[in-house]
N, C-alpha and C positions, 0 to 999 in steps of 0.2 A: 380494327384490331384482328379479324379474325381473317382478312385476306392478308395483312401482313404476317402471318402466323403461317398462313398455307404455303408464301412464299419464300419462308425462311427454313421451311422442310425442306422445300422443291432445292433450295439452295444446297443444303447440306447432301442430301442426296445425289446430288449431281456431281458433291467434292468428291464424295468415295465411290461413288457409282456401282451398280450392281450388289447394292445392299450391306456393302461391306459397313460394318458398324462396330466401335470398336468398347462404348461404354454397356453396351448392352448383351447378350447372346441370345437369339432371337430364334424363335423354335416356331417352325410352321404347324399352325391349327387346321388349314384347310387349304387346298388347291381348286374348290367346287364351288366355294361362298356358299356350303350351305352351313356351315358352324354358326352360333347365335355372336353377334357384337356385345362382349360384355367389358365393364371398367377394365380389367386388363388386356384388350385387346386393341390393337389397332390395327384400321383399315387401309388397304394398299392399293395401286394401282399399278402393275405391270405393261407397256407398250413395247413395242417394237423394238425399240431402243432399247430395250432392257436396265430400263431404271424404274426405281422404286419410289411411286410419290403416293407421300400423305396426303390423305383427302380427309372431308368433315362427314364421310359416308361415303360407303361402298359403293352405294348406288349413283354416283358422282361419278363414276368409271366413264369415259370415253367410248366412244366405240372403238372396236381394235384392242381393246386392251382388258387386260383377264383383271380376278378380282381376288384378293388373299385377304386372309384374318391372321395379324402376326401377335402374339403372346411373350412381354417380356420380362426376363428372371434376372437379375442382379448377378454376375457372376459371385462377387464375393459371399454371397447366402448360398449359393452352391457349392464351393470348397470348401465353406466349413460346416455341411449338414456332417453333422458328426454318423448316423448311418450311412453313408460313401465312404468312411476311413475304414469300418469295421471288415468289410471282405476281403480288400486290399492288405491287411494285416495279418489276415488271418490265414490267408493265402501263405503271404511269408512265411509265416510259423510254419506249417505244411511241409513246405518245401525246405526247411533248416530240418525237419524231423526225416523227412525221408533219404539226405543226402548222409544224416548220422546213421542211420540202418544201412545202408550201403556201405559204410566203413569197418564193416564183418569182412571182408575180400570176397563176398560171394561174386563171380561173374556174369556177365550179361549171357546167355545162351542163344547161338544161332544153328539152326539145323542145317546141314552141308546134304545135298549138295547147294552153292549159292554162288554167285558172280558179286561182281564191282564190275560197273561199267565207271565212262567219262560223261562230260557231258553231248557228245554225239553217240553215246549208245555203244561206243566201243569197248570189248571187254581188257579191264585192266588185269582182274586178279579170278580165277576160279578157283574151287575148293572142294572137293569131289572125294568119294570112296574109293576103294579099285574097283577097277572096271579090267574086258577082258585085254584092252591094250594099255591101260594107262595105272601107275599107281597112287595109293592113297596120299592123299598131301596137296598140297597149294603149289599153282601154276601162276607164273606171270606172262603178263603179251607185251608185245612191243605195240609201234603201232601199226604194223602192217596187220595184226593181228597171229602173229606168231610166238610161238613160246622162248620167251627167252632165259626163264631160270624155271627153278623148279625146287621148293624144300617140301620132302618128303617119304616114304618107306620101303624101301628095298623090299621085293617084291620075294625073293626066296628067302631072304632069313631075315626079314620084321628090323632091321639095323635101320640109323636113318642114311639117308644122302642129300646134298646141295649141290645142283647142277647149274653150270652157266654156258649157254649156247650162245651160238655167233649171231649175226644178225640176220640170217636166213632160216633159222628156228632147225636148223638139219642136225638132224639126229645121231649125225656122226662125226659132227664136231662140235667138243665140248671142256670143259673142265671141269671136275666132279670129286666132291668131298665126301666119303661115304662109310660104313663101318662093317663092312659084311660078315660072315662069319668067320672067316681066317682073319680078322685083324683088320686094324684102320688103313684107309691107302689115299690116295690122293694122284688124281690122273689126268693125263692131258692127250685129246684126239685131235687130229688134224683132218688132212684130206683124203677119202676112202674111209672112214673110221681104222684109219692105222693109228696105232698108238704114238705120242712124242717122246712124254714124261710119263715114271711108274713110279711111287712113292711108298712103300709097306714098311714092314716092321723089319725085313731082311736088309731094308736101305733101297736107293735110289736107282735108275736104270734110265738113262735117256739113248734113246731110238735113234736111228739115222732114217731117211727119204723110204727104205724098202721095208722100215720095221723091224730091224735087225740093231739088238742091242752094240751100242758105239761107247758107250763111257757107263761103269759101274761103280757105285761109293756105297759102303754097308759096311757090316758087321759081319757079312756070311754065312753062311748055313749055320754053323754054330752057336752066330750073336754074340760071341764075346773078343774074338781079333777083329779089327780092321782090316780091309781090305780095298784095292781101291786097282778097275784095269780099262786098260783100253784096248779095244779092237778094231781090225780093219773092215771094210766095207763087205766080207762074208761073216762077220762073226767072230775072227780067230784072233785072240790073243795077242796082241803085240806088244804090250806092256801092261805089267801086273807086281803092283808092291802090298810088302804083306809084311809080318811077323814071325819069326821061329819062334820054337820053344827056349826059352832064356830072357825074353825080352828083346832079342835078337832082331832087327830093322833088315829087309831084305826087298830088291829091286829086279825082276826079272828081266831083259828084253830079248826080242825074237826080230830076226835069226842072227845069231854068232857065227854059225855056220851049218851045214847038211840040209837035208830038201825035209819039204812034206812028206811024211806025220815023224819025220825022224828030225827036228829042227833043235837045234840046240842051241841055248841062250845063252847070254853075258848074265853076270851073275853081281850085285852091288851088295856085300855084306856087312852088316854093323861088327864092330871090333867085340873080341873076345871078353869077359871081363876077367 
């Protein structure tokens, strides 16, 4: 009985191989054989092969092959030792208490200056004071590692701005949201840092190739007529509609007739009322 007994371990062990055991959970007592063999323990034999056979005593071991004392616990008395639930619970509570203290809107604080990289170490985002080229506010990189935006504080008069550069990170082409002290604008640079677009509070102004305003729309120094002109490639005037005093709609163009600076225009007038 007792060699058929040896060889119905050897059996079983050989199905699952490498100790895998599925009604038990088996917790090693020792790797040295020097732990004592007591009623809960069983003795093992490890070989080459890496399987686990029961033997009737350690000292049954093979040569070649190490010696273990396995100790087995019942999973089901382990899941329900009622001490394993309590810290796991308690834990919980904890962590429900501390998500409701959070719910004050107090913020997480981080001390700038401080990055975001990716995961290859590239920086995504910095966040910096002024410094004596750069000002206070958050910087974005592409991945060249070039600055491609920029939300942050106008450096003469504390207003904010939101910059967005090309993909060469150049400093002199950009579009920019800002509030400086004469008033909100909104601007666009091209190449050279010559301006495109001008947006303020007097109205609109786009640029032609040498930087010489080409088409005006506003309100006009005064802010309260419209006004709306075009010019030619130096600058001058060649068409300009406006308002008289009456409510009066009025269309200038240039030239009607006579030269420079004496040029005299065709004249579009609204009816009298």
């Amino acid at each position: 009985m007792r060699q058929d007994g040896i060889n119905a371990r050897l059996l079983m062990m050989t199905v699952f191989g490498a100790g895998l055991v599925t009604a038990l959970a088996l917790v090693w007592l020792s790797v040295t054989g020097s732990a004592q063999e007591t009623g809960n323990t069983v003795p093992v034999c490890v070989g080459a092969d890496r399987v686990l056979r029961f033997v009737e005593n350690e000292k049954n071991c093979k040569a070649g092959e190490q010696r273990f004392l396995l100790a087995a616990v019942t999973a089901e008395s382990k899941s329900e030792d009622p001490e394993r639930k309590k810290p796991s619970s308690k834990k919980t509570d904890q962590s429900s208490e501390q998500a409701s203290s959070n719910k004050d809107g107090d913020a997480t604080k981080v001390t700038a200056p401080f990055e975001v990289v990716d995961g290859q170490g590239k920086t995504i985002m910095r966040v910096q004071e002024p410094t004596s080229d750069s000002s206070r506010g958050m910087y974005i990189y592409n991945d060249q590692g070039r600055i491609a935006a920029h939300v942050g504080v106008l450096i003469t008069s504390g207003g904010g701005r939101v910059i967005a550069r090309n993909s060469g990170g150049d400093v002199s082409r950009y579009v920019q949201m800002a509030y400086p002290a004469e008033g909100p604008q909104f601007a666009m640079k091209g190449d050279n840092d010559k301006l495109l677009l001008l947006i303020n509070q007097q109205g609109s102004v786009w640029y032609n190739k040498n930087e010489v305003p080409a088409v005006s729309l506003g309100a006009g120094e005064s802010g309260s007529k419209g006004i709306f002109k075009v010019a030619d490639e130096n600058g001058t005037a060649v068409v300009e509609a406006g308002s008289l005093q009456g409510g009066r709609g009025i269309v200038r163009v240039w030239p009607s007739r006579g030269q420079t600076p004496l040029q005299i225009p065709q004249f579009l007038l609204g009816s009298k009322q």
